[in-house]
C-alpha positions in Angstrom: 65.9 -21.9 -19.5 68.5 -22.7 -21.7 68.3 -20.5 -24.3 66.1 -16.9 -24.5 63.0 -17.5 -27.1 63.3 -15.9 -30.3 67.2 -16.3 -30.1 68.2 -17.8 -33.1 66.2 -15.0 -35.1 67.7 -12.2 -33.3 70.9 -13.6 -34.2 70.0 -13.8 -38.1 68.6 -10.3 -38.1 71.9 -9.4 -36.3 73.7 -10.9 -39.2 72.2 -8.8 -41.8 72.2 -5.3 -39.7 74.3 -4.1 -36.7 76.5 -7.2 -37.0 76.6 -7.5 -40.5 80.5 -6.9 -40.9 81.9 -9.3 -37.7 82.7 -13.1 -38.1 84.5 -15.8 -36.2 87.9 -16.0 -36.3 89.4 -19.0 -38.3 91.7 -21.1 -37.7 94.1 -19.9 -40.1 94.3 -16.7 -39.9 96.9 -14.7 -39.3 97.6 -11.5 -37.2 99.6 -8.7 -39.0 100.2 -5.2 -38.1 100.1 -3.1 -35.4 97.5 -3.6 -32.4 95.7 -0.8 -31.1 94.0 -0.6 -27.9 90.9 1.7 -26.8 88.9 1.7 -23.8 85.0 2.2 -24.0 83.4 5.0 -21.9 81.0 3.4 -19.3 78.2 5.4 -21.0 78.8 4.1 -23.8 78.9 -0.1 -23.0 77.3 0.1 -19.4 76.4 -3.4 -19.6 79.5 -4.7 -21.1 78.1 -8.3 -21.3 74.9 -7.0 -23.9 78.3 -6.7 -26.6 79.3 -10.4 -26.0 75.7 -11.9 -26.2 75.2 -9.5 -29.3 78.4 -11.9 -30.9 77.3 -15.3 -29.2 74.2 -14.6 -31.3 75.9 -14.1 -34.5 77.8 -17.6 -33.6 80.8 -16.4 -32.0 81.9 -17.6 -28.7 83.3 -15.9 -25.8 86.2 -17.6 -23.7 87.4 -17.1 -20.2 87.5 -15.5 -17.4 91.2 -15.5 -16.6 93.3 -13.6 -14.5 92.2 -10.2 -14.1 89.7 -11.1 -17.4 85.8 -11.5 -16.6 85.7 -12.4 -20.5 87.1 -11.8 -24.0 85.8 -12.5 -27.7 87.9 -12.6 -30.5 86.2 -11.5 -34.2 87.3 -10.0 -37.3 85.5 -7.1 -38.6 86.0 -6.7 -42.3 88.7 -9.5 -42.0 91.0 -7.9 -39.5 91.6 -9.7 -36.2 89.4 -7.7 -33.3 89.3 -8.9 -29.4 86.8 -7.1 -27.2 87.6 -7.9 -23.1 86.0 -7.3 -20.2 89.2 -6.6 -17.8 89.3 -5.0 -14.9 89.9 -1.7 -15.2 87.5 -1.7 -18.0 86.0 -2.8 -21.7 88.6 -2.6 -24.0 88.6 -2.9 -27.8 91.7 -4.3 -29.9 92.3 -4.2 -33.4 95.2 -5.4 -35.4 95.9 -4.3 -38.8 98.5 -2.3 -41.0 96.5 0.3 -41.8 97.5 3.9 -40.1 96.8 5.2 -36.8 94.0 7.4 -38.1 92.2 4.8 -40.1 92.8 2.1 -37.2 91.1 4.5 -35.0 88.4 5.3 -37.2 88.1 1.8 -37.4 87.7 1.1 -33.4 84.8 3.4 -33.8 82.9 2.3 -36.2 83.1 -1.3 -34.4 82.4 -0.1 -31.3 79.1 2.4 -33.2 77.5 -1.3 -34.8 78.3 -3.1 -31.1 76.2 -0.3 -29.5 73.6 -0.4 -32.0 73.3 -4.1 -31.7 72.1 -4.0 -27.8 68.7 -2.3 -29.0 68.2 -5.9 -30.3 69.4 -7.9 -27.3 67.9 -5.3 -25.4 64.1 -6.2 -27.0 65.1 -9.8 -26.6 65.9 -10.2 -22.6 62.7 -7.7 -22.3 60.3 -9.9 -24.1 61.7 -12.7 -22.0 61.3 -11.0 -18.4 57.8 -11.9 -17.6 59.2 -15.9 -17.9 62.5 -15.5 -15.7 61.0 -13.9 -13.0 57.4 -16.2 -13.2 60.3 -19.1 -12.7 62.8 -17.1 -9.9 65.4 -16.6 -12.3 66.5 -13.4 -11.1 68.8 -11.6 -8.6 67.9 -8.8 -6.1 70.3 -6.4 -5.6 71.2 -6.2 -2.1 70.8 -1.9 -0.9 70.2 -2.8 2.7 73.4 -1.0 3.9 72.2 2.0 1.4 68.6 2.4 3.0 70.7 1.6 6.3 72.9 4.4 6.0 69.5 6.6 5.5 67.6 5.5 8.3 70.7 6.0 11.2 71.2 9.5 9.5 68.2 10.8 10.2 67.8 9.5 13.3 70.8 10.3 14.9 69.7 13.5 13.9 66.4 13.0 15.4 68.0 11.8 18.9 70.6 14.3 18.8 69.0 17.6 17.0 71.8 19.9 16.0 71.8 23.0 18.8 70.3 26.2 17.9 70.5 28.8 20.0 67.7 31.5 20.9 68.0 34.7 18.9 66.6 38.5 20.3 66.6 40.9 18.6 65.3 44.8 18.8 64.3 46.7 16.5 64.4 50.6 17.0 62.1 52.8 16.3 61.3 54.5 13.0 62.5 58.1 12.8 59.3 60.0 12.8 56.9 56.9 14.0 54.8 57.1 17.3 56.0 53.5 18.0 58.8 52.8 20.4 61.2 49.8 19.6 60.1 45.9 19.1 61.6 43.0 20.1 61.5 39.9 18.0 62.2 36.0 20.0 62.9 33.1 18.5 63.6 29.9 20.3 66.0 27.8 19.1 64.7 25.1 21.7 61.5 25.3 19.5 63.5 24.8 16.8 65.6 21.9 17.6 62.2 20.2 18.8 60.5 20.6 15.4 63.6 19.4 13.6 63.6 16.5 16.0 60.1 15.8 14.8 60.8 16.1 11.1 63.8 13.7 11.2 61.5 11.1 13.1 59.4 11.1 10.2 62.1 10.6 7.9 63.7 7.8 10.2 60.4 6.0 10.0 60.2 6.3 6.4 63.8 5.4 5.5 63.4 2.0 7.9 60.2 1.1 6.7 62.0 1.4 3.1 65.1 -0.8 4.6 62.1 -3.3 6.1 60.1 -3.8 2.6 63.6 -4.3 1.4 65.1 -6.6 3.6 62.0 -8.8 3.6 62.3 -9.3 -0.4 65.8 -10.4 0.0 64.5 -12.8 2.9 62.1 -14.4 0.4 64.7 -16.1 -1.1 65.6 -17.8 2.3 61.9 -18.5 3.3 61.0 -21.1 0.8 60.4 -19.2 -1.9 58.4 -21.5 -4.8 57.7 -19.4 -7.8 54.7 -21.8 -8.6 53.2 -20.0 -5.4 55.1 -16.9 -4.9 55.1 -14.0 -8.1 58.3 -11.8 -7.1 57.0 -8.6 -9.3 53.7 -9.1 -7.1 55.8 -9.4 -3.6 57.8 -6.7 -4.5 55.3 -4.1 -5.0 53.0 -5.3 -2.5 52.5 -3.3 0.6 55.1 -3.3 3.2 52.3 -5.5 5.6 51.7 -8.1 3.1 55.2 -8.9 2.6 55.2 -8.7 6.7 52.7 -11.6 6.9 54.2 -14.0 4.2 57.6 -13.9 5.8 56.7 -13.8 9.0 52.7 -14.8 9.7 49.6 -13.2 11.3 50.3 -14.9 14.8 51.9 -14.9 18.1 54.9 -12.3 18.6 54.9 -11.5 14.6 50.7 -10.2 14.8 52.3 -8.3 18.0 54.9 -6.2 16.0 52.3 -5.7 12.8 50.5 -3.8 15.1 52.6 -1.9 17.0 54.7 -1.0 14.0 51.7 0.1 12.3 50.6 2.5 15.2 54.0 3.9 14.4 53.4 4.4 10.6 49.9 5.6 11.2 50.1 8.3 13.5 53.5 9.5 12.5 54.4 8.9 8.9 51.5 8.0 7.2 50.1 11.6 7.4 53.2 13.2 5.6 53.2 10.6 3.0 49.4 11.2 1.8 49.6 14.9 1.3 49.2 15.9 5.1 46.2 13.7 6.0 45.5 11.7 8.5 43.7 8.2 8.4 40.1 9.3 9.9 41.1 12.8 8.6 41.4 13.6 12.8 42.9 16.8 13.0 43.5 17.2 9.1 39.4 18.0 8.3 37.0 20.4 10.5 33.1 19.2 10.4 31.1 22.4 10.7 28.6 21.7 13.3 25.2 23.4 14.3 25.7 24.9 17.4 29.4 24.0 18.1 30.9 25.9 15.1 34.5 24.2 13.2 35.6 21.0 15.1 38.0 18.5 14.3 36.7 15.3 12.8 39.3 13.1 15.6 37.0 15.3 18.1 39.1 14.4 21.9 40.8 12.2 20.1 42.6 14.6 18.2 45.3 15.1 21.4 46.7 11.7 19.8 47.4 13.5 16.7 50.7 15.1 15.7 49.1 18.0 14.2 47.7 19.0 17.1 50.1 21.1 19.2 52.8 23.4 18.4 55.2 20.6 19.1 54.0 17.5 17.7 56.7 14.9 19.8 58.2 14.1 22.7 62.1 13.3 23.6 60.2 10.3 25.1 58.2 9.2 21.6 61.0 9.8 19.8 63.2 7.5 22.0 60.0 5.2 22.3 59.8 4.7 18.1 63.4 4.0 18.0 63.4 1.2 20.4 60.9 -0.5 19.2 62.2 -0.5 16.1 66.1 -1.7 17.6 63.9 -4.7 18.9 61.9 -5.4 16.4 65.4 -5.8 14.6 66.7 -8.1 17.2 63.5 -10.4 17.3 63.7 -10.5 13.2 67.6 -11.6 13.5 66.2 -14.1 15.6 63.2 -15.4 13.6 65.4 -15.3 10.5 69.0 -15.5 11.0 70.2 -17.1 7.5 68.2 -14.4 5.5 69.5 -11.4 8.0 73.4 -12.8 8.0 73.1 -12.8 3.9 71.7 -9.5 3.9 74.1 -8.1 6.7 76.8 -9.6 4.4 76.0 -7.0 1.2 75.8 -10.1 -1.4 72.7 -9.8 -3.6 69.9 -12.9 -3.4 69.4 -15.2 -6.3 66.3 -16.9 -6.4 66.7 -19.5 -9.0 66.6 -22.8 -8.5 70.0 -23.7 -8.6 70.8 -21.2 -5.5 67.1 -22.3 -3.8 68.8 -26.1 -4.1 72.4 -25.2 -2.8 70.9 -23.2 0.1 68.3 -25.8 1.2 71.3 -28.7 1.1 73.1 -26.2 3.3 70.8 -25.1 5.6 69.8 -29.1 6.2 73.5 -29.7 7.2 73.8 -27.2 9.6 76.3 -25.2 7.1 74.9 -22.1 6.5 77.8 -20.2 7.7 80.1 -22.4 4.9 77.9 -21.5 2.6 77.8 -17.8 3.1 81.5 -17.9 3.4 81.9 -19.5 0.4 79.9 -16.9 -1.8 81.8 -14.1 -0.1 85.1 -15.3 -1.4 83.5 -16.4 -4.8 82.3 -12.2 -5.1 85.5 -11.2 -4.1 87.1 -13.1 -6.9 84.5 -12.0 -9.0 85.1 -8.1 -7.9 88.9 -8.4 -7.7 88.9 -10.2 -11.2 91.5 -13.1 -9.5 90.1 -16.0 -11.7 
């Protein structure tokens, strides 16, 4: 869209609250004084670009970039000459006038209070208009897949590799006066290790199933995406399966995956994500039973549960979760090598129509590579502030 609805009155009640005191600079007027400089505290302007819609409201337009310059506005507040710039090392505020230090500063403050208090409007405004930008794909993802990445190898490097722990002994002598000789406490450290083993599967399964729901959003966008068919509030929280099936179908090699990944999340992480119990309750729930006494509800069955021995895993199932997850990855890279090279590449995923458009002419020329190359260097302008 070109415009937010209900623009045009945010900017009038702009005009006669927060903003009341800022207007356009015109053409004749002329700078005198000193010029003083401050920069904004992040917490105070962390979405510098709320200030300069705030004052395209009111009518006044912003200009750039330029080197080392994302933007800048120049305004007068009460008739002195203000600029507010978004430069690289930060928001900064300029005012020029000939009153003293003190009062100049005072000044900056009191700009910078009615700027802040201006973004509960724009704020209210972009919020009412959400439900339309993301019904029509006009929205960016923000790429965390080397975030959740990081996660997942953590734990399980620690999963393959448990840090060592060594056995402890230790007696205890008697007590002076008791008929008791002395006692000898063991702990295993092997035991240990194993059960640490086992808990940083879990959380290896959990942190790549996160990275998977992830990374199939951010594929969307590379999967013909159609917002008249697909609601991205509805994909994103979906289940982790359903986004599974629209990117990558029920059939063949994909149906293959679905289920062995899901004997993975079922027997091992599903239980420690729903307070401890199992689907079928198997070794979570005892059935008393005439004549048998307390037995599991998994009955035999329960030897496939991991709550069912001292040590719950293998070196074996740990090694066998983790390759199937390293080829699971290779076959995705395979079945979607745009989407998995963007997302490898740390760049966010824009789903409007304009990006949909590009990426389509792109992909149809046998340029996807130009094309990611392209938006690399464009960020690293962007970052780097080398307009």
């Amino acid at each position: 869209m070109d415009s937010l609805p209900g623009a045009a009155q945010a900017g009038e009640r702009l005009k006669r609250t927060a903003l009341r005191d800022f207007g356009p600079v015109a053409d004749h007027h002329v700078r005198q004084g000193t010029s003083y400089k401050v920069t904004l505290d992040p917490h105070e302007a962390p979405l510098p670009a709320l200030l300069k819609f705030a004052l395209n409201l009111i009518g006044i337009e912003a200009h750039g970039p330029a080197e080392k310059v994302a933007w800048w506005v120049n305004f007068t507040y009460r008739g002195e000459w203000c600029e507010l710039a978004h430069q690289k090392f930060g928001l900064r505020l300029y005012l020029q006038t000939e009153a003293r230090k003190e009062e100049a500063r005072k000044t900056q403050a009191q700009i910078i209070k009615q700027l802040r208090s201006s973004m509960r409007t724009v704020e209210t405004l972009i919020l009412d208009a959400a439900p339309q930008l993301l019904g029509k794909g006009d929205a960016t993802v923000v790429n965390q897949h080397m975030s959740l990445d990081r996660a997942y190898r953590y734990f399980r490097e620690r999963a393959i590799e448990p840090a060592v722990i060594e056995d402890e002994r230790i007696v205890h002598g008697p007590v002076e006066g008791s008929l008791l000789g002395a006692a000898i406490t063991f702990k295993s450290g092997k035991f240990q290790m194993q059960m640490n083993a086992f808990h940083d599967m879990v959380a290896a399964i959990t942190a790549y199933l996160s990275r998977l729901e992830h990374d199939l959003v951010l594929a969307l966008a590379f999967s013909g995406f159609d917002p008249a068919a697909d609601d991205l509030t509805h994909v994103i929280g979906s289940r982790w399966g359903e986004k599974f099936e629209r990117l990558l179908g029920t059939q063949g090699e994909a149906a293959r995956f679905r289920q062995r990944l899901t004997d993975v999340v079922e027997r091992w992480r599903n239980p420690y994500s729903h307070g401890g119990f199992e689907k079928g309750h198997g070794a979570t729930i005892y059935l008393h039973t005439p004549g048998l006494g307390a037995v599991p509800v998994g009955l035999t069955k329960v030897r496939s549960s991991p709550m069912f021995s001292f040590l719950p895993v293998t070196e074996t199932e740990i090694a066998d979760v983790f390759d199937l997850f390293d080829e699971f990855d290779a076959w995705l890279a395979s079945e979607l090598p745009d989407a998995m090279r963007w997302i490898d590449s740390g760049l966010d995923v824009r789903f409007d129509e304009v990006f949909r458009t590009v990426l389509a002419e792109a992909q149809q020329e046998n340029d996807f590579g130009g094309f990611l190359e392209y938006h690399e260097y464009r960020q690293a302008v962007i970052d780097n502030m080398d307009y």
